[in-house]
N, C-alpha and C positions, 0 to 999 in steps of 0.2 A: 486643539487636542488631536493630536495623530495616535495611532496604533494600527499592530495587524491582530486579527484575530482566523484563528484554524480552529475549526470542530470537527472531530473524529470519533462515531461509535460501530462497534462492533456487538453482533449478538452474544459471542461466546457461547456455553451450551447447553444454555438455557432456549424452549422452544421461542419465545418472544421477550426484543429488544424492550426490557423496562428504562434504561435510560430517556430523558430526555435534557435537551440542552438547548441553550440559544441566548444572542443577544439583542437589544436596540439600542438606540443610541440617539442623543441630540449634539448640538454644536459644540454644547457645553458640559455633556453629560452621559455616562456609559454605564447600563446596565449589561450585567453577563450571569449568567443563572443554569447550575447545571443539579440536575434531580433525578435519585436512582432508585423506583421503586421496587419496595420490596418483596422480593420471589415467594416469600413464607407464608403470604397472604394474597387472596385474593385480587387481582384487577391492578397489579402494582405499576402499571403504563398506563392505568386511567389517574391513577396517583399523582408519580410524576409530572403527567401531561396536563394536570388544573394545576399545581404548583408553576408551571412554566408559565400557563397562559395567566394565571391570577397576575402575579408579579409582574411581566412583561404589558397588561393593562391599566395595571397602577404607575409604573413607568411615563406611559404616554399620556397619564391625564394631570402626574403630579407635576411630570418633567415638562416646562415652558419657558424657556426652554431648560432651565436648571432646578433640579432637587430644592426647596427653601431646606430641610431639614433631612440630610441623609438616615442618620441613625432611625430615626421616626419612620422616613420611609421602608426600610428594610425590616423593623418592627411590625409594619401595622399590614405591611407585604405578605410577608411570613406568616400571620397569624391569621388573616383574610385568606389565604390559601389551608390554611388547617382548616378551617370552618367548611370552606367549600370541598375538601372532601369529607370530612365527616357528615355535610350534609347530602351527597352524593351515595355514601355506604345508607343513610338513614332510606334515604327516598328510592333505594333500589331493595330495601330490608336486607342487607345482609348483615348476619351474624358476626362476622369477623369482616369488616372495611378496607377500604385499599388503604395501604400505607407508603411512604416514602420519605427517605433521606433528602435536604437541600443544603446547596451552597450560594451565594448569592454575594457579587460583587459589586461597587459601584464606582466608579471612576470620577469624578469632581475636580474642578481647579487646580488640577494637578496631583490629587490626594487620592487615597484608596481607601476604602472601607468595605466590611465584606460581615457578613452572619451567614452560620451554618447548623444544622442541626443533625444529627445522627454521624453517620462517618463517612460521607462524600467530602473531599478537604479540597480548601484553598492552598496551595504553596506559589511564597516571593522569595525569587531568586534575586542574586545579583549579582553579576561575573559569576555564575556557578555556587555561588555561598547563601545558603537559604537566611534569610532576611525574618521569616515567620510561618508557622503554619499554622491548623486549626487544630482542635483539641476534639480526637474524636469522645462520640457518647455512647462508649463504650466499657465493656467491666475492663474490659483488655487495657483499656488506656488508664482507670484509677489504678489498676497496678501498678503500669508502670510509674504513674505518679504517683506511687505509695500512698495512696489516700485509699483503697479496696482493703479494707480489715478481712471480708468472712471469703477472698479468692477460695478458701480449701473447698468452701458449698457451694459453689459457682461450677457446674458441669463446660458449659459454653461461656468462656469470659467473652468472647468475642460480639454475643449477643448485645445488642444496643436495648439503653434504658429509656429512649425518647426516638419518637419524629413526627413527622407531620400524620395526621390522620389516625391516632392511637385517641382512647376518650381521655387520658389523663395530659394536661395542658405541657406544649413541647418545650422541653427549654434548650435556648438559643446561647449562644454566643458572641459576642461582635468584637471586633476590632476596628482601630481608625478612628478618625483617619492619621494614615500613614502617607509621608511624601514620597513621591516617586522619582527618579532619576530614567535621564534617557538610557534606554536598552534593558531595563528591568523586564524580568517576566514572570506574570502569575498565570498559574497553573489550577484549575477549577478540574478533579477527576473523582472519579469511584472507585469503592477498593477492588475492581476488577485492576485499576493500574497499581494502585499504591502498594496494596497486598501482595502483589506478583513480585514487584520493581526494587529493591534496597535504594534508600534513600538518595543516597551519594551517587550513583548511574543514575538514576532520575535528574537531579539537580546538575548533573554535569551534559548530560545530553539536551537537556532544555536549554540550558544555556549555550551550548558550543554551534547552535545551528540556527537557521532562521524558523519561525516558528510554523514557517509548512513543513518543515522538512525533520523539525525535532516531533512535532508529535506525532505524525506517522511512525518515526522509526520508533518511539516507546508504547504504539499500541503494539507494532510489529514485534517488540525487542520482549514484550510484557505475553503475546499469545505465544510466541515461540518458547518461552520458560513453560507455559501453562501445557503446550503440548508434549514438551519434552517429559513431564512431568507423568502425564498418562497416557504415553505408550513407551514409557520406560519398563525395559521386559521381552517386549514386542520384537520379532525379528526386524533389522535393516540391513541395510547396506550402504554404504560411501561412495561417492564417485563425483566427476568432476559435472561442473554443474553453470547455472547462468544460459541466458537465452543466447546471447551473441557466443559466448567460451560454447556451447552445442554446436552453434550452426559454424566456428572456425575451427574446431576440433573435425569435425566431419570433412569439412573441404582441404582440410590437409591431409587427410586419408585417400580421399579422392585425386591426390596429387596436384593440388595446388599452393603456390606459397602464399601464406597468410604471415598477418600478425594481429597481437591483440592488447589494444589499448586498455588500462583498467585501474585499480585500486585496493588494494587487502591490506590487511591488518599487521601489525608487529605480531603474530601468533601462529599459530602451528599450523590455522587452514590457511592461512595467506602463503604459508613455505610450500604445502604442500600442493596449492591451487600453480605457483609459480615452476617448480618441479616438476610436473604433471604436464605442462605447456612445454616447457623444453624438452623433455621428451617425448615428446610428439611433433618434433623441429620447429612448434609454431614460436614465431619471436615475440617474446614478452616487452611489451612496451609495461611494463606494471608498477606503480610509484606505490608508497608506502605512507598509509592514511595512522589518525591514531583512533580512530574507533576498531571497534573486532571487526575482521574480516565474513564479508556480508553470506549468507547462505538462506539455502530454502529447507522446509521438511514437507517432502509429500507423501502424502496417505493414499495409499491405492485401496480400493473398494474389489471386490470378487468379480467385478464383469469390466476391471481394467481404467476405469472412472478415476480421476486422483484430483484430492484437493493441497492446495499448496500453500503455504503461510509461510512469506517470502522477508528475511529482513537483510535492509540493502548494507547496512553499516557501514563500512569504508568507503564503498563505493559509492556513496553520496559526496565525500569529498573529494572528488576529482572535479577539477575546475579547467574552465576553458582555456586559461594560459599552458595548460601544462600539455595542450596538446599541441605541439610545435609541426610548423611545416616539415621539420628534419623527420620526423614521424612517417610522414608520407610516400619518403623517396622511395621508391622503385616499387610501389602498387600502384593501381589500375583503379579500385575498388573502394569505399570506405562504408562499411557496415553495421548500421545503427538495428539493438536492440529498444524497443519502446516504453520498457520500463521505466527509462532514466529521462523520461522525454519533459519529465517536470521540472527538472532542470533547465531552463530555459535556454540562462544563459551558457551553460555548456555545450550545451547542442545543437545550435546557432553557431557558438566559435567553430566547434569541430567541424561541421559543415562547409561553411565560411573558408576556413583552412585549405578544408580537401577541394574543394572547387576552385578557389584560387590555383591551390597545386595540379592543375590539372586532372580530378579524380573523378569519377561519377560517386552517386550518394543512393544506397538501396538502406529502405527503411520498412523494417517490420513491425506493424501497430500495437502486435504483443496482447492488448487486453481490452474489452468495450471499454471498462468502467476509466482507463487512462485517457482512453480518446478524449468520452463527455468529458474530463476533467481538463483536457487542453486542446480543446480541439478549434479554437483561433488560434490558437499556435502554429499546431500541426497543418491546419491548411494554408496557412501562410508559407510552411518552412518546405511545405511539397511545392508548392506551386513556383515558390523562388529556387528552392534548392539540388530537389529530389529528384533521381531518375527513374527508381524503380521503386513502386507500393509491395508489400505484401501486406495481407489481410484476411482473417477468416470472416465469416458472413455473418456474425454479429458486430464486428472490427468494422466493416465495411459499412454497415448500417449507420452503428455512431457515427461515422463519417459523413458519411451522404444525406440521413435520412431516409436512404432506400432500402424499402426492405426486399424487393426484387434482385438477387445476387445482379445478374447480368445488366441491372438497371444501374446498381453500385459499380459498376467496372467500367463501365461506359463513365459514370460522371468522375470515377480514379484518374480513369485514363485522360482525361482533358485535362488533368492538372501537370501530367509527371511522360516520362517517357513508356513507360512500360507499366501495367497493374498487374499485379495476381488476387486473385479473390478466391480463397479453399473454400469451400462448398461442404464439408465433412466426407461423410462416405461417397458420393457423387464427385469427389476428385477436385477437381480446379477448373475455371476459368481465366484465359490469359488472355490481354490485347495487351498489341503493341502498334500504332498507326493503328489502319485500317484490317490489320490482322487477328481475328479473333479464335482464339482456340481450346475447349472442350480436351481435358484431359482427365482420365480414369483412376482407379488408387488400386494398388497394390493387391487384390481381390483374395488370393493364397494368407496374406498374413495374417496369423493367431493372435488377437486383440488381450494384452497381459495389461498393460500399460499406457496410456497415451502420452505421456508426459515425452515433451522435445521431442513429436510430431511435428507437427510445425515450424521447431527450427530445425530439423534435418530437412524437411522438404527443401526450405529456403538453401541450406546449400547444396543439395544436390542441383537442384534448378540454378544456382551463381556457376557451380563449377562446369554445368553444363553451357553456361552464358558466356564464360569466359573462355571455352574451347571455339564458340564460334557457332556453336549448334542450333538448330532452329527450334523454334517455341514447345512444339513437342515436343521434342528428344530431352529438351530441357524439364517441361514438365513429368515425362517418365521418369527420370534421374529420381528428381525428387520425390518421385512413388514411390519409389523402391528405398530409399533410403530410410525413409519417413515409416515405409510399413515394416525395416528393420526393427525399427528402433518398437515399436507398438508391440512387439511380440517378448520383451525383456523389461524389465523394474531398473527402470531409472534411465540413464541416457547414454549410457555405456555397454554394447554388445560386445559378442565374441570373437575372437578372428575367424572364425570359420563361417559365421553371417557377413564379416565382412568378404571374406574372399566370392562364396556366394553374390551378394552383391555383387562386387569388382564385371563378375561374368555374366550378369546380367549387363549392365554398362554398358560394357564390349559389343555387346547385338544391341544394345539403343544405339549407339555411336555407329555402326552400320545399319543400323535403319531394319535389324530385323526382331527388334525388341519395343514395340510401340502400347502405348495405352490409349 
């Protein structure tokens, strides 16, 4: 029996993650168990979290390695997990006990079977055509089933009539078993996703991707509706966006030719992402995916702090064939943003590509949590590929393990030609060989923003690389850039910070503008 299995939660905003999820498994046998306790009651992550371990215990003592009786186990799973939290609310005296929604799968001889209780739901696809789901236990759902007679005295239909850990006995559902077919996929979520998602984009992105990459982009695809949703009102602003489109938007300001490999959508931000590059002379390498074209929304906070809820859409489907050697002709450079670094095989091709073509390869790590998530990748693809690291100083940790910046630079530097390690306010540290060099940040500039810090440093510091400049002249470049951009909402300043800039430049490049 093969499969792949992806787990992905998010808090959302509420103070504490009451999801919990997980699976085990024998040779012949697969449990998958996902439990969403409930906010409205007390301790609803002590809930959840005995419903996951009850189940996943009953697993390893029934499972020898196979289920003798699936339904049975799922029954007596599910109910052994009610007991133990109500005996839990008993022995801690609470008035009102923790409660929680399950879903609960099992995988058998090729068969599927699954019980659920409250309105965390199982969905089976199949080439994109949903195959079955579960039947929430909710008033909202006898509605729709026309079986709710008194909806008009129901204030909350959405309110559930059962789950685990309530005193009145839960009642369950099952299915199965059901046969399975190669590339089916079930889907085990909370109505934090379902509630957000219409159906049909649910079932067509789980199905069109591989299952790392589709359930990221539907927790991404499901928080981005949810944000949009409340700060709808809220002043914004538009502007071109993406870590690498920052850092080659910038170096083509700085008077270098760029281009920019990529992916958007048949829709209006794809036209206007692709518009916005030619007018800025940078040359669009940019092929046409069929998901929407990917974007971020960042929230900035009063002292310039922003969080960002990023979904990649399109640009997951750009694959390593479509980056051709022809791509490469007449650059120097090839500039990986680290976002997309879970991409394996794409960014291995492109690499691959650019090095054959005679190119160096600068790679910026972009985020901790991407590192830990690939990081036998990543040191593999530096140490065979890579010339130049950038990294800020939790980037560099994931990487190393070292939490000493200068201790993380040093072990960068023995993989790759060249490291950068930003430091935050304290500026940067650079080697290159035996060269090590201390530079400063922009100390003048008014903190609005942070957001594409980072990737303007990195091209001020390429465009200063590519004139030939030495280590500082290049780290001050990207001071100054970097501290443009921190004093404006979003990633796009004025012409008159740029010309500013430009003239600083001018005295770095003569040597009488240093940090």
């Amino acid at each position: 029996m093969k499969f792949s299995v992806f787990q992905l939660s998010r808090r959302g905003g509420r103070p504490t993650n009451e999801d919990r999820m997980g699976y085990c498994y024998t040779r012949e046998a697969g449990l998958f168990v996902l439990a969403d306790g409930m906010g409205g009651h007390a301790e609803g992550e002590v809930a959840s979290q005995l419903a996951l371990q009850t189940l996943a215990a009953e697993f390893q003592r029934q499972a020898t390695p196979r289920l003798p009786d699936v339904q049975a186990f799922l029954q007596q799973g599910v109910m052994l997990a009610h007991e133990r939290i109500l005996a839990y609310g008993r022995h801690k005296r609470m008035s009102d006990g923790p409660r929680t929604t399950v879903v609960a799968a099992v995988i058998q001889d090729g068969y599927v079977s699954w019980v659920n209780c409250g309105d965390s739901r199982l969905y089976w696809a199949r080439d994109g055509v949903l195959q079955a789901r579960t039947r929430d236990h909710s008033y909202a759902e006898m509605d729709r089933a026309g079986a709710l007679k008194l909806a008009h005295k129901i204030l909350n239909r959405n309110v559930l009539y059962t789950c685990l850990g309530a005193e009145a006995r839960p009642v369950l559902d099952f299915a199965g078993p059901h046969k399975l077919q190669q590339n089916d996929r079930l889907l085990l979520c909370s109505d934090g996703l379902w509630d957000v998602l219409q159906e049909h984009i649910l079932l067509q992105r789980l199905s069109n991707s591989p299952v790392q990459d589709a359930v990221p982009a539907l927790v991404d695809a499901a928080l981005q509706t949810e944000i949009s949703k409340s700060v709808a009102g809220l002043p914004y602003s538009l502007s071109l966006g993406g870590s690498a489109g920052n850092t080659i938007r910038a170096m083509a300001r700085l008077g270098c030719d760029v281009g920019f490999i990529g992916k958007v959508g048949t829709d209006k931000t794809g036209d206007f992402f692709i518009q916005a590059l030619e007018n800025l002379g940078i040359e669009p390498f940019i092929f046409r995916g069929k998901e929407r074209s990917g974007r971020c929304v960042s929230l900035i906070s009063p002292d310039g702090e922003r969080t960002m809820v990023t979904f990649l859409g399109a640009a997951l489907e750009l694959s390593a064939a479509e980056v051709t050697p022809a791509i490469f002709e007449g650059y120097d450079c090839l500039y990986i943003e680290g976002y997309l670094v879970q991409d394996h095989e794409l960014i291995a091709g492109a690499v691959r590509t650019a090095k054959a073509c005679g190119l160096k390869v600068a790679i910026d790590l972009a985020s901790f949590n991407v590192v830990e998530a690939n990081l036998e990748f990543l040191r593999s693809l530096i140490q065979d590929y890579v010339d130049i690291v950038f990294a800020n100083e939790d980037e560099a940790k994931a990487f190393t393990g070292e939490g000493e910046p200068l201790n993380a630079l040093q072990m960068l530097s023995e993989l790759c030609e060249l490291a950068v390690v930003k430091v935050g306010i304290k500026g940067a540290l650079i080697k290159r060989g035996s060269e090590v060099v201390h530079v400063g940040i922009m100390a003048a500039a008014k903190r609005v923003d942070t957001t594409g810090a980072g990737d303007l440093y990195a091209a001020g510091f390429l465009s200063g690389l590519c004139e030939g400049l030495t280590l500082r002249q290049c780290g001050t470049i990207g001071a100054i850039v970097a501290g443009k951009v921190i004093e404006v909402v979003g990633t796009t300043f004025s012409e008159e910070a740029w010309q500013h800039a430009f003239q600083l430049v001018e005295k770095v490049r003569s040597e009488k503008y240093l940090f």
